[in-house]
C-alpha positions in Angstrom: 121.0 29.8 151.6 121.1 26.6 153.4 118.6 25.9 156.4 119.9 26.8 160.0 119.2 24.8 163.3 116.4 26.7 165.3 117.5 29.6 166.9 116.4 29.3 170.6 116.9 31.9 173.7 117.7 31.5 177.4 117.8 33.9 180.0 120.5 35.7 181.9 119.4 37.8 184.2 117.4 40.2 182.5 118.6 39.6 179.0 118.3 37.0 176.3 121.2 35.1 174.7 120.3 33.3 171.2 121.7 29.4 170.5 121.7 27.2 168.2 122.2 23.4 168.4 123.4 20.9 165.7 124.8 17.8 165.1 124.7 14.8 167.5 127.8 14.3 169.4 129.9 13.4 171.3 131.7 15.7 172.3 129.8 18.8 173.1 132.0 21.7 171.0 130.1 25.1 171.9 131.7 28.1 169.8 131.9 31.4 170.7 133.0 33.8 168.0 133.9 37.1 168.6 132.4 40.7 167.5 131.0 40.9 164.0 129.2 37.5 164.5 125.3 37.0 164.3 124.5 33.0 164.4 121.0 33.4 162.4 122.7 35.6 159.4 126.0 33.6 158.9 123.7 30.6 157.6 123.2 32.7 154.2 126.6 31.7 153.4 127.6 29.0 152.0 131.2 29.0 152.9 129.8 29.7 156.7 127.4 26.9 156.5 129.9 24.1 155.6 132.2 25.6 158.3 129.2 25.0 160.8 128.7 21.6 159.5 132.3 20.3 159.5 132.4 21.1 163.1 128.8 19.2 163.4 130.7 16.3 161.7 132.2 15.0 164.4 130.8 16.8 167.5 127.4 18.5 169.1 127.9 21.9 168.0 126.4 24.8 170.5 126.7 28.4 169.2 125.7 31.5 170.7 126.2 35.6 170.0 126.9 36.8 173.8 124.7 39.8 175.0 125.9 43.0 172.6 125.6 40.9 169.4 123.9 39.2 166.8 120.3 38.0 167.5 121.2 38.1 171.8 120.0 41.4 173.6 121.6 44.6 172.9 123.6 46.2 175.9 123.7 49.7 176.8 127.3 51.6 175.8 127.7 52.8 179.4 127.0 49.2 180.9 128.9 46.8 178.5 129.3 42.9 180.1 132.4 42.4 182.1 134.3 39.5 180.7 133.4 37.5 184.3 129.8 38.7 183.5 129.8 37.4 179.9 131.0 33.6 181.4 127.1 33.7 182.7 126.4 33.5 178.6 127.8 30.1 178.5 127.0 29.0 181.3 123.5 29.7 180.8 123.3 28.4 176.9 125.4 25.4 178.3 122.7 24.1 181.1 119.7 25.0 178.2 121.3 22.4 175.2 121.6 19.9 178.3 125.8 20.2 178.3 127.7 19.4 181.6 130.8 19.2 179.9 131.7 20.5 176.4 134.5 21.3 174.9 135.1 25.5 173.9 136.3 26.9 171.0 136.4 30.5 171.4 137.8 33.1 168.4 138.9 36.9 168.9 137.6 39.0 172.0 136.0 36.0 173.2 138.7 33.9 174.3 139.2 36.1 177.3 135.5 35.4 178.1 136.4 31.2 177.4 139.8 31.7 179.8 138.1 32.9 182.7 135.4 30.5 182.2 138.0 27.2 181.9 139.7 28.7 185.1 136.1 29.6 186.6 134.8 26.2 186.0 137.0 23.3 185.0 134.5 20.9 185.6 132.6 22.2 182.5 134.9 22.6 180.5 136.8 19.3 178.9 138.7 21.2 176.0 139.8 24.7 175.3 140.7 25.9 171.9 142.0 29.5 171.2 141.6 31.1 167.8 143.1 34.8 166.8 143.3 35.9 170.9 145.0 37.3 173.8 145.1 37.2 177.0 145.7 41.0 177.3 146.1 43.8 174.3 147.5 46.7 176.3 151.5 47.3 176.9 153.1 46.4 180.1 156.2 46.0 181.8 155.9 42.4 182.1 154.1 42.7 178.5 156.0 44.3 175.8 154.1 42.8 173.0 151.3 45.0 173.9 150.2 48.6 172.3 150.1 52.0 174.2 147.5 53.1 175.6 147.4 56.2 173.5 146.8 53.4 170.4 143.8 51.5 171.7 142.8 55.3 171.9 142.8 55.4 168.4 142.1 52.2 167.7 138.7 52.3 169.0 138.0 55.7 167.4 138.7 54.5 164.3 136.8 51.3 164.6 133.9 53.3 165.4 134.2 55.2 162.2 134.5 52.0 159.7 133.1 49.3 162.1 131.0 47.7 159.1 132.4 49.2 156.1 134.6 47.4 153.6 137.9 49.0 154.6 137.7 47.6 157.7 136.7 43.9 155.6 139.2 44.4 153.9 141.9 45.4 156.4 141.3 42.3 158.0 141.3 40.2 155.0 143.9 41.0 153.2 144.0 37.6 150.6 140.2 38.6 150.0 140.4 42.5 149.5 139.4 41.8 145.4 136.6 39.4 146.0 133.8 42.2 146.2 131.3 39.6 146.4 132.7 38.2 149.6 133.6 41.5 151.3 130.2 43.1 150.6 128.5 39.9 152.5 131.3 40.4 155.3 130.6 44.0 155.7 126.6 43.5 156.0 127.1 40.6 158.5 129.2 42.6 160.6 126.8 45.5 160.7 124.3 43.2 161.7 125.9 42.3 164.5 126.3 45.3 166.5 126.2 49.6 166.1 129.4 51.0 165.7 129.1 52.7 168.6 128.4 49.6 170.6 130.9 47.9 169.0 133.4 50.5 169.9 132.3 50.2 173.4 133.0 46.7 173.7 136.3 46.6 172.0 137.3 49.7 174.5 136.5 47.4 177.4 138.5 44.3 175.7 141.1 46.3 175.1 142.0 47.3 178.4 141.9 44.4 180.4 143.7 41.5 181.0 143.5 37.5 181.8 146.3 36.6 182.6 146.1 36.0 186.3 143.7 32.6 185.1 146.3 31.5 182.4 148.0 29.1 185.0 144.7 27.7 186.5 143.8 26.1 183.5 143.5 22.3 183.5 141.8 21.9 180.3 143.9 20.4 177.3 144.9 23.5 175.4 145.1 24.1 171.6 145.8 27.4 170.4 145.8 28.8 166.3 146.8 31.7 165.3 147.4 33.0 162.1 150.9 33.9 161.2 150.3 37.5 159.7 147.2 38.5 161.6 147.3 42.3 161.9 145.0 43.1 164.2 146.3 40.6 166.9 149.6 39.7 166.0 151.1 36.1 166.4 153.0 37.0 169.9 149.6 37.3 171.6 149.1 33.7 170.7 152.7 32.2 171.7 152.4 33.9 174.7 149.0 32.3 175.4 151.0 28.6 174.5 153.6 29.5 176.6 151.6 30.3 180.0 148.8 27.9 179.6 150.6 24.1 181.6 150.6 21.3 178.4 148.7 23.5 175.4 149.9 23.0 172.0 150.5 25.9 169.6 150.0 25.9 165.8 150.7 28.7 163.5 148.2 28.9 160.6 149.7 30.2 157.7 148.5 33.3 155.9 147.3 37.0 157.0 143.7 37.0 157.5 141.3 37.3 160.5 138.8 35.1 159.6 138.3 33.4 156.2 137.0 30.8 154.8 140.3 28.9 154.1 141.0 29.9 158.0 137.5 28.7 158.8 138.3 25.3 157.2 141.6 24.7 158.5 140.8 25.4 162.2 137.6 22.8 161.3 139.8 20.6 160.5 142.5 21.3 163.1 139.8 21.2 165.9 138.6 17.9 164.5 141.9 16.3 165.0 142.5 17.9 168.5 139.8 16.7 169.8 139.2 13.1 168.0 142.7 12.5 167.2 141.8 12.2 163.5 140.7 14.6 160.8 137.1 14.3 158.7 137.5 12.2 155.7 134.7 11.4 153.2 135.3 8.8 151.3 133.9 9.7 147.3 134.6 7.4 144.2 134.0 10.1 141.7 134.3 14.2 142.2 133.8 17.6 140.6 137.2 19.1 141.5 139.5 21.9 140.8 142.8 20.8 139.5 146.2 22.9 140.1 149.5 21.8 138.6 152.8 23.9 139.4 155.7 23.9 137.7 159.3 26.0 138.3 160.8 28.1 135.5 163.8 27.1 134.5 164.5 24.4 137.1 167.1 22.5 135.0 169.3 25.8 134.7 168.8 26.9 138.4 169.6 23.4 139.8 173.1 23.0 137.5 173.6 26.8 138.3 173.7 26.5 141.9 174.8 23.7 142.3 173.1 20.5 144.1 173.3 21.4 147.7 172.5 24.6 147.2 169.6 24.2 144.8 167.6 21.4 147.4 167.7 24.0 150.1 165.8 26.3 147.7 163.9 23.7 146.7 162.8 22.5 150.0 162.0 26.1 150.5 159.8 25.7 147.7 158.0 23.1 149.1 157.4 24.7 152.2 155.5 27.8 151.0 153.8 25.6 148.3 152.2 23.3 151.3 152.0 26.5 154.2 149.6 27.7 151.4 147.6 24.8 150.0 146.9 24.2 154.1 145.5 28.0 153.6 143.4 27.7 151.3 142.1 24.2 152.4 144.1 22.8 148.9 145.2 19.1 148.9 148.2 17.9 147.7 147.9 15.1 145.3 151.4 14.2 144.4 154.9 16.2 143.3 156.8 16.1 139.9 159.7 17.0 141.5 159.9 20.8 140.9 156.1 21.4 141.1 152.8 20.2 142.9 149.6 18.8 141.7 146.9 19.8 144.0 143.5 20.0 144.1 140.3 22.2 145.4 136.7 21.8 146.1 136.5 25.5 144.7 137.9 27.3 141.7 137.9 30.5 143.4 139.8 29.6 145.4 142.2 27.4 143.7 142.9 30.7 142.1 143.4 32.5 144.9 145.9 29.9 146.8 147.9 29.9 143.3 148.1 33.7 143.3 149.3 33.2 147.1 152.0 30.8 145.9 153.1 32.5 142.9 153.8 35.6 145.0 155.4 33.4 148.1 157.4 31.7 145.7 158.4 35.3 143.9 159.9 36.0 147.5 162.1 33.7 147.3 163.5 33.9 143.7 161.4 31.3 142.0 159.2 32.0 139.1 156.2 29.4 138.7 154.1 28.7 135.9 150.4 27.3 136.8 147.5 25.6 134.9 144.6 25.4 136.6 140.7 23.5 135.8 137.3 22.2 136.7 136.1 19.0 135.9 135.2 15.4 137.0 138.0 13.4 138.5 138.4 9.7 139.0 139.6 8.9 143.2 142.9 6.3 143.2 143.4 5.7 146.8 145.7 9.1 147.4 145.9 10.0 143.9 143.8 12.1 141.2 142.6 10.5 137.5 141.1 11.2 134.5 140.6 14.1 132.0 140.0 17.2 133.8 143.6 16.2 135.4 145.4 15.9 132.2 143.7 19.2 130.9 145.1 20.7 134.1 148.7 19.6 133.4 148.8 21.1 129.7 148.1 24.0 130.5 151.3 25.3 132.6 153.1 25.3 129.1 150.7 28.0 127.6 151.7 30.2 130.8 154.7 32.6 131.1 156.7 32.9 133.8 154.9 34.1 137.2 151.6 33.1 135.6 148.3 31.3 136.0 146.6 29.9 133.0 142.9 28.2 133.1 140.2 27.0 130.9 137.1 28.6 129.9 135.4 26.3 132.4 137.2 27.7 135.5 136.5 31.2 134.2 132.7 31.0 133.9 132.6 29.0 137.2 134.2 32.5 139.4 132.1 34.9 137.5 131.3 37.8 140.0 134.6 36.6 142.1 136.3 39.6 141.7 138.8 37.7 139.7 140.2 39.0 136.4 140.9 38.2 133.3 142.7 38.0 130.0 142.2 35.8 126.8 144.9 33.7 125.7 142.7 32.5 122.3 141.5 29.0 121.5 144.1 26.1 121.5 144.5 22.6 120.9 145.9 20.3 124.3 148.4 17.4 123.3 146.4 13.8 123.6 142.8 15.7 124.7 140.5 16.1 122.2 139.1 19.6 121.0 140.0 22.9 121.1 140.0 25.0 124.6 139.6 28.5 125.5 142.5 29.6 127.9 142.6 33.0 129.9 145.6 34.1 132.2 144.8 35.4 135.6 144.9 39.3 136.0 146.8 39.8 139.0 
């Protein structure tokens, strides 16, 4: 567990809203997440706490779980907060950290809340970023992309029935449904935020109403992320915020899940460079990194096959998913060999993962892959990877068959309790390293 800030309260009205300050500044970033967070339980994750941190990096970060959530006062289910209402949160944790002006960054059902507030009060407000949201979630004439009524209907009865639970983790996390370890964590911190009941209530009310009217008053510089594959607020709901909000700028983040770590990380980093005009960089001579080398199967045939023109179009294809997906999974791309990448992670777990998610994105389009994949300490060269763990890393797609991930018994006792699987491929010698090594395919 690493330490949190203090956790500190102010008053609104006759409730109590819980904050937390950290990092120095400037800019003031306050985030808001949405249902399902609590700021003092988060902190006993790791992944959670280096999100928290990056954001720190280059900014006063002030958090807070609105009234209904978290460690803030509870609410009554036939008196939930009005969106106008819940602005008096921010407001109010805003004026305690000694912010006149901060930047927002506001994720799920609390961008609505963050809207009205950058309409509301543009003198407070210097940047507004929008993560996973809408503006409205119900069907309208002038809103097609919206669900029936009779949907939110369900939709709230049967988030009152799994609010907490892994299915719903799981639903909404699609790339992490096998990592038990990580859903079960999910699941308790969700619980922890709110009843199901209460939960219910809220969503019912968020729901049902709509923003829009404050889309065009917004003089704030605009950034809004959305993932490409969300299911519980699809992609539209974003483009349509882009498109009715003067100046903001739109960027689709690649993969299907709510809210991830790899998400976590890449909106980090994407925040960063909205607001700073540069991403964080720490500069290390020597690292304990994950190594990921790619290679197609068969490229030689396929390229005389289909001919030249043909075969860079697939290829560039190629490239495409290979680099949506290392952005996913908060990979980075070391160099290419032409039909393959060399990447590298600051986790095996997922390094594995973001291979499985390229395998399976290249598999869509007709391209078979063979991977090798390990841990160990790397030598930086200005852009480029060196040393033994990366020639390890590079033997090993030849011990793989096609569609498959090979790794070294290193990487396998690093993700023990991961979720991940699997099977032995015996004890073998590496051209030019010494020793023998234990490989192991990845069960998909």
């Amino acid at each position: 567990m690493t330490e949190s800030p203090e956790t500190r309260f102010v008053a609104v009205g006759d409730a109590d809203v819980a904050y937390q300050v950290l990092g120095d500044g400037p800019p003031d970033l306050l985030f808001c997440d949405g249902m399902g967070s609590h700021i003092d339980f988060a902190w006993e994750s790791p992944a959670y706490a280096e999100f928290y941190n990056r954001l720190a990096s280059f900014s006063r970060l002030i958090m807070l779980d609105p009234r209904g959530t978290g460690s803030s006062e509870g609410i009554s289910r036939t008196a939930i907060p009005t969106w106008e209402e819940s602005t008096e949160d921010i407001v109010a944790v805003l004026g305690a950290a000694g912010s006149k002006r901060a930047a927002i960054l506001a994720a799920m059902d609390s961008g609505p809340v963050a809207i009205l507030l950058a309409a509301m009060h543009p003198e407070m407000v210097s940047a507004l970023i929008l993560f996973n949201t809408a503006a409205r979630y119900l069907q309208a004439d002038d809103y097609p992309i919206g669900v029936s009524p009779d949907e939110v209907d369900a939709l709230v009865e049967w988030l009152t029935a799994v609010w907490g639970t892994d299915e719903l983790t799981r639903l909404a996390n699609p790339s992490m449904a096998d990592d038990a370890e990580w859903v079960h964590f999910t699941s308790k911190a969700i619980r922890s935020s709110a009843t199901p009941r209460t939960a219910a209530a809220q969503f019912n009310y968020n729901l049902r109403n709509d923003v829009r009217q404050a889309l065009p008053l917004i003089q704030a510089p605009t950034l809004v992320l959305h993932v490409q594959e969300n299911a519980l607020v699809p992609i539209a709901h974003g483009r349509y915020l882009a498109e009715h909000i003067s100046g903001a700028t739109f960027v689709e983040l690649p993969g299907g899940d709510t809210t991830t770590t790899p998400e976590l990380y890449v909106m980090a980093d994407e925040v960063a460079e909205f607001l700073t005009g540069e991403r964080p960089v720490i500069e290390i001579e020597r690292i304990l990194t994950t190594v990921v080398f790619t290679d197609i199967v068969g490229s030689t045939e396929r390229a005389s096959s289909l001919g030249s023109k043909r075969w860079r179009a697939l290829l560039d294809a190629h490239d495409r998913v290979v680099r949506d997906q290392l952005r996913r999974f908060r990979g980075r791309e070391i160099n290419t060999t032409g039909d393959g990448f060399v990447a590298s992670f600051d986790g095996p777990a997922r390094a594995i993962r973001c291979a499985q998610a390229i395998t399976a994105a290249a598999g869509k389009l007709g391209i078979e892959l063979r991977v090798g994949l390990h841990t160990g300490e790397c030598e930086i060269r200005g852009d480029d990877l060196g040393g033994v763990a990366v020639h390890i890393a590079a033997r090993l797609e030849s011990f793989a068959d096609p569609g498959q991930i090979v790794v070294t018994g290193t990487v396998k006792d690093l993700v023990v309790g991961s979720g991940i699987n699997f099977e032995d491929r015996g004890e073998h010698e590496l051209k030019g390293v010494p020793g023998s090594w234990k490989l192991f395919a990845v069960v998909n």
